[in-house]
C-alpha positions in Angstrom: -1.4 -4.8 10.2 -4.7 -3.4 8.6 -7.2 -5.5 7.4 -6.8 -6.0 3.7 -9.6 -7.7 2.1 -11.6 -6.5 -1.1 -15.5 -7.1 -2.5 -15.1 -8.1 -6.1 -18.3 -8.7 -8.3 -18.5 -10.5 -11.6 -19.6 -7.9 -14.8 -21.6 -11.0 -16.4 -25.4 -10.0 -17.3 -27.6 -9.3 -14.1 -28.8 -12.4 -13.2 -25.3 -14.3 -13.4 -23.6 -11.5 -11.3 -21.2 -12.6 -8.7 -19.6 -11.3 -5.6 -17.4 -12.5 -3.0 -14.9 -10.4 -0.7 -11.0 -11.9 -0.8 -8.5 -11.3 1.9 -5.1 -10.3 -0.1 -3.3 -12.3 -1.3 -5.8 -13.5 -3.6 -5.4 -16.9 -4.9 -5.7 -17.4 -8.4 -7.4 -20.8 -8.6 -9.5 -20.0 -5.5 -10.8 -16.7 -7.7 -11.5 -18.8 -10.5 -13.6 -21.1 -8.4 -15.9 -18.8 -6.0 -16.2 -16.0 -9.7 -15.9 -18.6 -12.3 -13.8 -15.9 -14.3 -10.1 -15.6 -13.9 -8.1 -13.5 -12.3 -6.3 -12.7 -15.9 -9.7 -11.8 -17.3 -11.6 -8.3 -17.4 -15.0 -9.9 -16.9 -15.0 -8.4 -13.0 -14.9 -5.1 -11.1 -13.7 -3.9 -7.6 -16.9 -3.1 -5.6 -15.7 -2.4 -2.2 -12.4 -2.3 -0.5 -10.9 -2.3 3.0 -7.3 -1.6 2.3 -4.9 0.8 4.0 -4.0 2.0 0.4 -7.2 2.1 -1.2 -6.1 5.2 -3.0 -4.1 3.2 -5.8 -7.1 1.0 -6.6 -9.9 1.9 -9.2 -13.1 -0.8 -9.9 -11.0 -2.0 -12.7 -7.5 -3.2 -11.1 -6.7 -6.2 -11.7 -6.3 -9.3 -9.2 -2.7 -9.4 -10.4 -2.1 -5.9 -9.7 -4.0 -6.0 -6.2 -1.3 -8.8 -5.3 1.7 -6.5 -6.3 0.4 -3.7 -4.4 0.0 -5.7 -1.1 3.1 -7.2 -1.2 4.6 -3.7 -1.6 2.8 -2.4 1.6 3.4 -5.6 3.2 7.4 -5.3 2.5 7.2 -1.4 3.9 8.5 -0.9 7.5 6.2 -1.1 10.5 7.4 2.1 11.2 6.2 3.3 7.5 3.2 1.2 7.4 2.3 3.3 11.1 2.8 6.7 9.0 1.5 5.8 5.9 -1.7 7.6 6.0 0.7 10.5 6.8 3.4 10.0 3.9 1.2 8.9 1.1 0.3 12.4 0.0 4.0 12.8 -0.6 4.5 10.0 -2.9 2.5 8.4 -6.0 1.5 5.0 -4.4 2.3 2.7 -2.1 5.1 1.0 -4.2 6.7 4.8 -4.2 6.5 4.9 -1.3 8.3 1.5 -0.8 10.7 2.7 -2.9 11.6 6.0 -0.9 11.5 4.0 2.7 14.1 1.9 1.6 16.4 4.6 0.8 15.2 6.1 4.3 16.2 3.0 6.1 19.5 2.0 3.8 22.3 2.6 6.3 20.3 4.0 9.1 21.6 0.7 11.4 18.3 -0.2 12.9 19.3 -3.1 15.3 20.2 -2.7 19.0 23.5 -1.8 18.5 23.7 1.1 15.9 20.2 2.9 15.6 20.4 5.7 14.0 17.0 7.8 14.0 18.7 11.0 13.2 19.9 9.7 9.7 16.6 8.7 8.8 15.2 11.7 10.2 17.9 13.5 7.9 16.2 11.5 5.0 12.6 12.2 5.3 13.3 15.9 5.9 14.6 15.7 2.6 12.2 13.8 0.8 9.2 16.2 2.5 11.5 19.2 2.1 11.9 18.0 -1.9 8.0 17.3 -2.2 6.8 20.1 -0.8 9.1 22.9 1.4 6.3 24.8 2.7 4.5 22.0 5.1 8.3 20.3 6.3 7.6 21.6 9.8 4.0 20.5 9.9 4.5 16.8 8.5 7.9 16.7 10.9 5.8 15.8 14.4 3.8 13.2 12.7 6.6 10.9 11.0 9.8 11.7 13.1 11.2 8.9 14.9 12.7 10.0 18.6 16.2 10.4 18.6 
């Protein structure tokens, strides 16, 4: 998995600013501790980010929200989280996008016994196809899995 870490800075005056990066998950208490401002508060800002959905964050997301957000990208697929730079365009965020994998993968049988690649296949053709008709064969050779 991609690094997920973020560079979070305190917004007290200039002299008592603050900044530490955290690895997600961030832990509360350990927040409070390096920031001395809690994870609850607004009194910090998002400075820098290495996340492989950095496109649902803005300086002002909360720790809280941070958390939710990696545990939805965490619980995708590896096979999702391999395409995601691929399939985020077609969905609002990563938790969307958690949301529409799990109806890709429901049924599809992925154990040794009963794959089933052309049902999911069936699935994402028709999410793409319901996003946006016109690029279906162009997206198609990027998040297909081989039948």
């Amino acid at each position: 998995m991609e690094e997920c870490s973020v560079l979070i800075e305190t917004t007290k005056s200039a002299e008592d600013k603050t900044s530490r990066w955290f690895d997600l998950p961030i832990d509360y208490e350990l927040f409070r501790d390096l920031l001395g401002v809690e994870a609850d508060s607004k009194d910090y800002q998002i400075r820098d980010m290495k996340l492989p959905f950095a496109g649902d964050i803005v300086r002002t997301t909360s720790v809280r929200r941070l958390n939710k957000l990696y545990f939805a990208y965490t619980d995708l697929s590896p096979e999702v989280q391999q395409a995601y730079k691929e399939l985020i365009p077609y969905c609002g965020g990563v938790e969307d996008l958690l949301q529409k994998s799990e109806i890709w993968i429901k049924n599809s049988g992925h154990n040794s016994n009963t794959d089933q690649p052309n049902e999911v296949n069936r699935l994402i053709e028709k999410f793409i196809g319901e996003v946006d008709g016109k690029s279906l064969a162009k997206s198609k050779k990027t998040i297909l899995y081989e039948a």
